[in-house]
Wavefront OBJ file of the C-alpha trace (Angstrom):
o trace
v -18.302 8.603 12.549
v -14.690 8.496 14.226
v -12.683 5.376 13.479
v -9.484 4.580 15.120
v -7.715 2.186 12.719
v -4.994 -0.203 13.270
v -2.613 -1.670 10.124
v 0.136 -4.193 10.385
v -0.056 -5.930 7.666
v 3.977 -5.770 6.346
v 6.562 -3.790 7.837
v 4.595 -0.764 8.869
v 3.023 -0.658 12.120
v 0.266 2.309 12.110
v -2.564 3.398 13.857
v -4.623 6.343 12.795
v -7.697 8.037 13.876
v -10.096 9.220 10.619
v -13.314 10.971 11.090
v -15.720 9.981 8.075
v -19.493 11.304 6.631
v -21.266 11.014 3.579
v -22.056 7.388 3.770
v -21.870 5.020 0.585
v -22.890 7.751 -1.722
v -20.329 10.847 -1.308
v -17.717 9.120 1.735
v -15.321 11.887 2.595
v -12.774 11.584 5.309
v -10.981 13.953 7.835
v -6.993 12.225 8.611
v -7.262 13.383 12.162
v -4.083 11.234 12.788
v -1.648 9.096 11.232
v 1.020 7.560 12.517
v 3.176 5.424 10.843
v 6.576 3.501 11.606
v 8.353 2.090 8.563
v 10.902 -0.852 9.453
v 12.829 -0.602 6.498
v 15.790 0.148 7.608
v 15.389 -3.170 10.177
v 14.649 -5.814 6.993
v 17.341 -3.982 4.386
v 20.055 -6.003 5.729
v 18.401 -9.115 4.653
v 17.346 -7.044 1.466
v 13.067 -7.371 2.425
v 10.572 -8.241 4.937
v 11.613 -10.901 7.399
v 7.968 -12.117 8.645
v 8.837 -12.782 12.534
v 11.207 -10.003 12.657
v 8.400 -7.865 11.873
v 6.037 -9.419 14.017
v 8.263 -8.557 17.097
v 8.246 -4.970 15.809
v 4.783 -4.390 15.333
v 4.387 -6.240 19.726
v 6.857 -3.338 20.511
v 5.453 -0.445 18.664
v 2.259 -0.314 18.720
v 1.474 1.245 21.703
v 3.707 4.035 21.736
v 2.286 4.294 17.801
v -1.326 4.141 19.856
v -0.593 7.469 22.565
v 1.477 9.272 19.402
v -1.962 9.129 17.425
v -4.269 9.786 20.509
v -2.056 12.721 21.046
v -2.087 14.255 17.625
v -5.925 13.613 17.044
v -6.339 15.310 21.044
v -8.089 12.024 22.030
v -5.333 11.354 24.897
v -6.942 12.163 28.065
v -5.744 10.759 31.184
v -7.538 8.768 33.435
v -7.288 9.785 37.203
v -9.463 7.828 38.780
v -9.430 4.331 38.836
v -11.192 2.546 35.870
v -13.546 -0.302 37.241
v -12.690 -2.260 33.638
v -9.466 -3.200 33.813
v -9.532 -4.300 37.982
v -11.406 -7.233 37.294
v -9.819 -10.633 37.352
v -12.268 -11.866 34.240
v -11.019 -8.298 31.996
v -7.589 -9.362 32.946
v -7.910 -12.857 32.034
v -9.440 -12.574 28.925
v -6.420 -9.776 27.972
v -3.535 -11.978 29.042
v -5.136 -15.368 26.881
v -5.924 -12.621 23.799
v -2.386 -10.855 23.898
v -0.680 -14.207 25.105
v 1.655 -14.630 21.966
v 2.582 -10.395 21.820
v 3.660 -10.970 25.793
v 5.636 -7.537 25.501
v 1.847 -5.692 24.018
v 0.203 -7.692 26.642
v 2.832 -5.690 29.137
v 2.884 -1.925 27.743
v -0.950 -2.623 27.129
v -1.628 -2.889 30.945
v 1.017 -0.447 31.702
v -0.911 2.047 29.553
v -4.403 1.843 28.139
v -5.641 1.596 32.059
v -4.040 5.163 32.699
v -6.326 7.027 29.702
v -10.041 7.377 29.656
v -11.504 5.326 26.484
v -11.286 7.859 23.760
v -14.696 9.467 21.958
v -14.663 6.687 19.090
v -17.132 4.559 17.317
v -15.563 1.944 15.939
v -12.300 -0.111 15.841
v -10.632 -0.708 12.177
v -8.150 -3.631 11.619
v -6.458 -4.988 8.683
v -6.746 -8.576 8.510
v -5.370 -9.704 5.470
v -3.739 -10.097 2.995
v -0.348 -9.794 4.082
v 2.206 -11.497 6.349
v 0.282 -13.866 9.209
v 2.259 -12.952 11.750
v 2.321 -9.513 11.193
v -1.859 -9.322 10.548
v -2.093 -11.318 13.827
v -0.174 -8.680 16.066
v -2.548 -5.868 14.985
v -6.073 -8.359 14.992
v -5.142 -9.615 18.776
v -4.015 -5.470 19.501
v -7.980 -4.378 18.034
v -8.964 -7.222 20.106
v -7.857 -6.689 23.329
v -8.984 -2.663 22.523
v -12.352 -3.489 22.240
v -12.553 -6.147 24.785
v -11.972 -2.678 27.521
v -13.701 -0.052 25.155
v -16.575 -1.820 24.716
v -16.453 -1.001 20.748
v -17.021 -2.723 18.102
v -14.595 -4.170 15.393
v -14.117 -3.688 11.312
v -12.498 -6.287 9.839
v -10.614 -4.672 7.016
v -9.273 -5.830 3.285
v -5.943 -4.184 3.319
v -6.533 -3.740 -0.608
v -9.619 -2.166 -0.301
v -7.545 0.302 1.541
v -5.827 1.025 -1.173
v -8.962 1.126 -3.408
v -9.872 3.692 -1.149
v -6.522 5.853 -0.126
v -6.997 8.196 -3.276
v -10.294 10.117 -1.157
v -8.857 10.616 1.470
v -6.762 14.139 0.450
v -7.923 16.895 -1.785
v -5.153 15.828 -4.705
v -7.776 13.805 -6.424
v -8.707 15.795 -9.641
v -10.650 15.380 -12.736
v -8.223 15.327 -15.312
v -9.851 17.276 -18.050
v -12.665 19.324 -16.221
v -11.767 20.167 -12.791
v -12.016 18.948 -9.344
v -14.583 15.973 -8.326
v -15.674 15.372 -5.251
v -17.737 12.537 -5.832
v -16.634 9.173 -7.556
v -18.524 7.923 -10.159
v -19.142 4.346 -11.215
v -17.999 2.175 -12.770
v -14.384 2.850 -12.061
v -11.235 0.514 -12.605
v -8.779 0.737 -10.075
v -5.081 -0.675 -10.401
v -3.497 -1.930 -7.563
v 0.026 -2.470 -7.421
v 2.646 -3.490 -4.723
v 5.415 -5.491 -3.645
v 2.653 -8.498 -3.365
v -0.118 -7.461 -5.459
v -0.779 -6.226 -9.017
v -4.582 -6.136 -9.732
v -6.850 -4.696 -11.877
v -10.140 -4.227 -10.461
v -13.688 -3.013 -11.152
v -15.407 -1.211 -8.639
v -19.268 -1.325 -9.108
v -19.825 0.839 -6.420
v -17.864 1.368 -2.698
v -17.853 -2.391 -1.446
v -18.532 -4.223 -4.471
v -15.423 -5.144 -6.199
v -14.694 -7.727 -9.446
v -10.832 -8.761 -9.766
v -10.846 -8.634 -13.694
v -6.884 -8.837 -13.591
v -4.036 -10.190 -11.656
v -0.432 -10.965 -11.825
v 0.321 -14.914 -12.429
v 3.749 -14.700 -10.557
v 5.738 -11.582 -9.765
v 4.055 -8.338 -8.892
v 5.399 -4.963 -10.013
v 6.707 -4.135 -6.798
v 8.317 -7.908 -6.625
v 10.122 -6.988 -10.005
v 11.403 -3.641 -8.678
v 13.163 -5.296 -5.751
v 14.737 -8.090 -8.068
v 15.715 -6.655 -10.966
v 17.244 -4.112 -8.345
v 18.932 -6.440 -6.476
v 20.295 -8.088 -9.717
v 22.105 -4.643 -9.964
v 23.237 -4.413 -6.321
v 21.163 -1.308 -5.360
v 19.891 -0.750 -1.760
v 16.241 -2.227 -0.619
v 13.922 -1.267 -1.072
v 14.425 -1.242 -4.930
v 11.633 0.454 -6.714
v 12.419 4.015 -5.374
v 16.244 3.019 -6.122
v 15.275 2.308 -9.326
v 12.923 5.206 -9.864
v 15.945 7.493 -8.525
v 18.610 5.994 -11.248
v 16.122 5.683 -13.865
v 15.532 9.766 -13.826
v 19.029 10.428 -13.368
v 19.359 8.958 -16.979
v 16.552 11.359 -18.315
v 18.460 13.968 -16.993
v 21.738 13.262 -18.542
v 22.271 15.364 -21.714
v 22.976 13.417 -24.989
v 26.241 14.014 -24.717
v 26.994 13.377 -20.959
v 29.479 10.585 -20.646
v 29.258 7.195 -18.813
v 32.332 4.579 -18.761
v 33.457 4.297 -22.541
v 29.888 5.858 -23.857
v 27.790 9.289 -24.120
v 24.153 8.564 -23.457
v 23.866 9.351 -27.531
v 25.461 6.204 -28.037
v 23.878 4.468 -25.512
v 20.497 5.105 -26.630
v 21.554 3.577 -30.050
v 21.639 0.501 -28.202
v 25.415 -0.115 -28.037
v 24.495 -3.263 -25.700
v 21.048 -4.043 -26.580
v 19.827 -2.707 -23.661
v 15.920 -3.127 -24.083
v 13.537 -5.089 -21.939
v 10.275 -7.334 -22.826
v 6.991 -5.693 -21.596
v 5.200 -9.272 -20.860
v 1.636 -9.906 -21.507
v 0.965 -6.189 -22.541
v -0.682 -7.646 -25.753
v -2.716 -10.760 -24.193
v -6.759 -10.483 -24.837
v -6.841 -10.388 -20.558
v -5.961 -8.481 -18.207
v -3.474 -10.624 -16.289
v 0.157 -9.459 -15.577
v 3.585 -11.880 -15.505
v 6.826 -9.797 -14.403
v 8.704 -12.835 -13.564
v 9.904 -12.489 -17.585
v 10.765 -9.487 -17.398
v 13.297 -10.353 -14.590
v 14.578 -13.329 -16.630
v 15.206 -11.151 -19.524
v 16.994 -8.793 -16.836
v 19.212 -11.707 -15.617
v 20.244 -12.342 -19.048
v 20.952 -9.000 -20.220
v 23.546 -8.549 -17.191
v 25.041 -11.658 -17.845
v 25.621 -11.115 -21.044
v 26.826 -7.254 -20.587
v 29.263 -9.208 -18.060
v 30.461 -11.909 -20.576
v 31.762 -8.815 -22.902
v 33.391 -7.388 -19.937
v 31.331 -4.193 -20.220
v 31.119 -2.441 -16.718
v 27.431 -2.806 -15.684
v 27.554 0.146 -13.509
v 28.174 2.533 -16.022
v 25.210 1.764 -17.767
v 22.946 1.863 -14.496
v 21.095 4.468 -14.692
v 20.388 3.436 -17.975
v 19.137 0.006 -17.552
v 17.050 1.201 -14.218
v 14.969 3.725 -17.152
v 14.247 0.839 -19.013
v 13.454 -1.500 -16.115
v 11.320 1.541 -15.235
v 9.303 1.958 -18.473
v 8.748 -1.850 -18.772
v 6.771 -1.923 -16.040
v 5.110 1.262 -16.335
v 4.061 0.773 -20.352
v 2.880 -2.969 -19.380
v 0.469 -1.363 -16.153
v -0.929 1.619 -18.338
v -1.754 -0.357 -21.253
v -3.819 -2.936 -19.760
v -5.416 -0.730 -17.202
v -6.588 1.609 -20.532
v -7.663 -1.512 -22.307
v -10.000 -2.718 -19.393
v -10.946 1.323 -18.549
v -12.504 1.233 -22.140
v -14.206 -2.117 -21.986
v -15.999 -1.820 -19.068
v -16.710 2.179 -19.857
v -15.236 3.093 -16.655
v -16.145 6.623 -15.732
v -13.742 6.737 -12.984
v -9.476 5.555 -12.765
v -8.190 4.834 -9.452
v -4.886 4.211 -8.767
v -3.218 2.505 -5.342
v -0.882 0.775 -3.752
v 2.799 1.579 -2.469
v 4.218 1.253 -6.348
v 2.028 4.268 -7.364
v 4.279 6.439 -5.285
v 6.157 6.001 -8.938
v 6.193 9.498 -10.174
v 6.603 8.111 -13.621
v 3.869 5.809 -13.387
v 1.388 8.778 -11.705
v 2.888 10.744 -14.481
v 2.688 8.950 -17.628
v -0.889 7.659 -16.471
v -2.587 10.864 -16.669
v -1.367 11.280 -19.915
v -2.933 8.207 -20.613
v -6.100 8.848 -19.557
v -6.099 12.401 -21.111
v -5.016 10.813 -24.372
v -7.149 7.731 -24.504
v -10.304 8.026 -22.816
v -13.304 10.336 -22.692
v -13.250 14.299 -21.409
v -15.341 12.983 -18.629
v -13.397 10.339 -17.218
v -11.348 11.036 -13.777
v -8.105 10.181 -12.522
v -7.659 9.303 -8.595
v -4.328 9.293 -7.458
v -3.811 9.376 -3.710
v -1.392 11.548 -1.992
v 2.483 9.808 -2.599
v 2.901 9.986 1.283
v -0.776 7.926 1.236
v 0.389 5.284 -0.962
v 2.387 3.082 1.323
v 0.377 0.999 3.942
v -1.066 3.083 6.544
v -4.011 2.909 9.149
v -5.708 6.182 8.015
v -6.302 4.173 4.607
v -8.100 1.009 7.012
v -9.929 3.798 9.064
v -11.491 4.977 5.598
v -12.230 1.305 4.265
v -13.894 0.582 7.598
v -16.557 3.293 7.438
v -17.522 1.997 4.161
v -18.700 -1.133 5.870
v -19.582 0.518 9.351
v -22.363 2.607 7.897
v -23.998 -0.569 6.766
v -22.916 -2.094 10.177
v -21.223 -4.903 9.333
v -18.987 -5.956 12.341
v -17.300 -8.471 13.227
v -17.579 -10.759 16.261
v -14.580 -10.502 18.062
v -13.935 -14.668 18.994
v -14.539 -14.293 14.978
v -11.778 -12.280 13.673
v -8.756 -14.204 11.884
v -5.705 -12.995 10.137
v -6.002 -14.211 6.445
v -2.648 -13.646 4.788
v -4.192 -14.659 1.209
v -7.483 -13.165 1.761
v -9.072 -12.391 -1.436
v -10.558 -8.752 -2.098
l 1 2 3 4 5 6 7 8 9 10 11 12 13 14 15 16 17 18 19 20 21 22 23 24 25 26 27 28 29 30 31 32 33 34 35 36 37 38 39 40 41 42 43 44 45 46 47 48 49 50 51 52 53 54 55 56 57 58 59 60 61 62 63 64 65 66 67 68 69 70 71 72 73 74 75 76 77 78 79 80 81 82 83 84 85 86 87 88 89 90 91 92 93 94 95 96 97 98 99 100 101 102 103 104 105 106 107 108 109 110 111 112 113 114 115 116 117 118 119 120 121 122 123 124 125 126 127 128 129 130 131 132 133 134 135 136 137 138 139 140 141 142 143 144 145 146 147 148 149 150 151 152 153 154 155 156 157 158 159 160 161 162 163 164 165 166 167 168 169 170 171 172 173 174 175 176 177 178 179 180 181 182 183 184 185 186 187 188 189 190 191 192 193 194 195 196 197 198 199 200 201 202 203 204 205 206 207 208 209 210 211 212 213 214 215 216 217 218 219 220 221 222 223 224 225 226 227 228 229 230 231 232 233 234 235 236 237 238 239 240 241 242 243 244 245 246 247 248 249 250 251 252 253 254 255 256 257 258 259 260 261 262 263 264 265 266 267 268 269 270 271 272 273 274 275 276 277 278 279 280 281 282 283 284 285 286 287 288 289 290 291 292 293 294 295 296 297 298 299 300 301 302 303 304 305 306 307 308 309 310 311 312 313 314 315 316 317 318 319 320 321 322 323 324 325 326 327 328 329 330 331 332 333 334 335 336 337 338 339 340 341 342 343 344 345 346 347 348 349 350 351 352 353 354 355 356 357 358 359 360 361 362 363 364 365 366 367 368 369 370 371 372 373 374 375 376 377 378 379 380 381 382 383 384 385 386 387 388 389 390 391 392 393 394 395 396 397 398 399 400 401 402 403 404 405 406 407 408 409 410 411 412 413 414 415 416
């Protein structure tokens, strides 16, 4: 089955085309394409994700995102002859009323889908939630107006299961203790964490999911950004933080920063050690809003004894860091070992953390069985990304669960 998937669910527009087999009980995937358009640098001004701004970005790139993909995957062929589908007055009616809030995708749309022949697909793959409603709404109208001339029919995707699925969809998923695995076995727990979500989640088996976990305020990825902020670094935070945070481990013992060697630092000269909240609670919910409270006051208190806060930096991002990291791998051991999970799967854009990726496998190889597996997706595969929604989609395509196009709805708070 070839999906061509569409994801625009934050502030990267993508659009990928995956070729999938295997059905339910061994799904692999072939990334034929995947193109994907970060607009960081667009929201770092106003230090994170403006929703309308990114709206407008996802109506202007999506088609040139669209022919990049088609081009990569060699589906672009052009169409020489005139295509009976789009001369109708009813085709173009029904485009202009689906498109008629994205009127610069309702332009480059008839400027350029009528000029390529449909592409050798099966199915259409769209996030529609969670996320940002404007954003989801862009890239539901774009699969929309797709299949309305293709004739094909629509996935509606959880942009979470994407991430539940991202880790199959390379060759760096491994079995920690005894090799490669090729098929994941059940029950697994997967932790998903992001700049909106931090979950904890049991997968029965592909498509049937329990939320066992969740964060009751800030998400990992929320902390990252605000603690970050807090301490004037660039947006987005966590890979700012991630980059001081291994400077530190680098220093030598001796190295010196401001008035202090990292010796002296590390005897705690100013106190500088963080809560890990919840990591001892009999559930599995996370709270990181404490942790940036405790943050807030640490600085202001450094800064009430004059001490120069950027000195100790690098210092403060490694415990920031290891905060989060301890608080994620404890509770995702804990519920591993409860619900005898033969399988671990890690996701989302904050597992791009090389110490998290890193300090989890030692986890697993330290505290659970010599037949359990680790699945870590590619870093590159972390961050939203269509090829991700083309590989969620075939999980529900093979059972054929479509949806009805006068149907599909962005759901910004839709539950996994």
């Amino acid at each position: 089955m070839i999906i061509l998937a569409i994801e625009t669910s934050c502030d990267e527009t993508s659009v990928a085309i995956v070729e999938a087999k295997g059905g339910l009980k061994n799904p692999s995937f072939e990334i034929l394409s995947n193109v994907v358009l970060s607009q960081i640098k667009i929201h770092a001004h106003w230090g994170g994700v403006v929703p309308m701004m990114a709206k407008r970005e996802h109506s202007k790139n999506l088609i040139p995102i669209l022919e990049k993909s088609l081009r990569k995957s060699s589906f672009l062929k052009l169409n020489l002859k005139p295509n009976p589908a789009y001369s109708g007055t009813n085709t173009k009616n029904k485009l202009q009323k689906i498109l008629e809030r994205e009127p610069e995708l309702l332009e480059q749309f008839l400027n350029f889908i009528p000029t390529i022949k449909p592409p050798k697909i099966d199915a259409i793959a769209v996030t529609v939630g969670p996320g940002l409603e404007p954003a989801l709404w862009v890239g539901v109208n774009f699969a929309k107006a797709l299949a309305t001339v293709w004739k094909k029919p629509i996935v509606a995707v959880n942009h979470m299961e994407g991430h539940v699925i991202a880790s199959r969809l390379a060759a760096t998923s491994y079995k920690v203790k005894s090799g490669k695995s090729k098929v994941v076995e059940f029950p697994a727990i997967a932790l998903l964490v992001s700049g909106g979500h931090t979950e904890l989640v049991l997968v029965k088996k592909w498509g049937d999911y329990k939320i066992v976990g969740q964060t009751r305020d800030d998400a990992a990825g929320e902390a990252f950004d605000k603690t970050a902020r807090m301490l004037e670094l660039p947006y987005p935070g966590g890979p700012q933080i991630a980059k001081q945070a291994e400077n530190f481990k680098k220093y030598p013992l001796t190295f010196r920063m401001g008035g202090w060697t990292r010796r002296e630092m590390e005897k705690e000269a100013f106190n500088i050690k963080l809560p890990r909240p919840m990591i001892d609670s009999k559930d599995y919910d996370f709270s990181f809003s404490g942790l940036k409270t405790a943050a807030l006051y640490m600085l202001r208190d450094m800064k009430e004894r004059h001490v120069n806060i950027g000195d100790f930096t690098p210092m403060i991002c490694h415990e920031i860091q290891q905060a989060i990291v301890d608080t994620l791998i404890a509770k995702t051991i804990r519920a591993a070992k409860e619900f005898n999970a033969e399988s671990v799967i890690l996701g989302g854009g904050v597992a791009a953390n090389s110490e998290l990726r890193a300090q989890m496998k030692k986890a697993v190889v330290r505290e659970l069985t010599k037949t359990t597996t680790l699945y870590l997706p590619p870093q590159k595969l972390t961050t939203d990304n269509a090829a991700m929604i083309g590989a969620a989609a075939y999980l529900h395509a093979v059972k054929k669960e479509f949806a009805k196009p006068e149907n599909l709805l962005a759901q910004g708070n839709l539950g996994l």
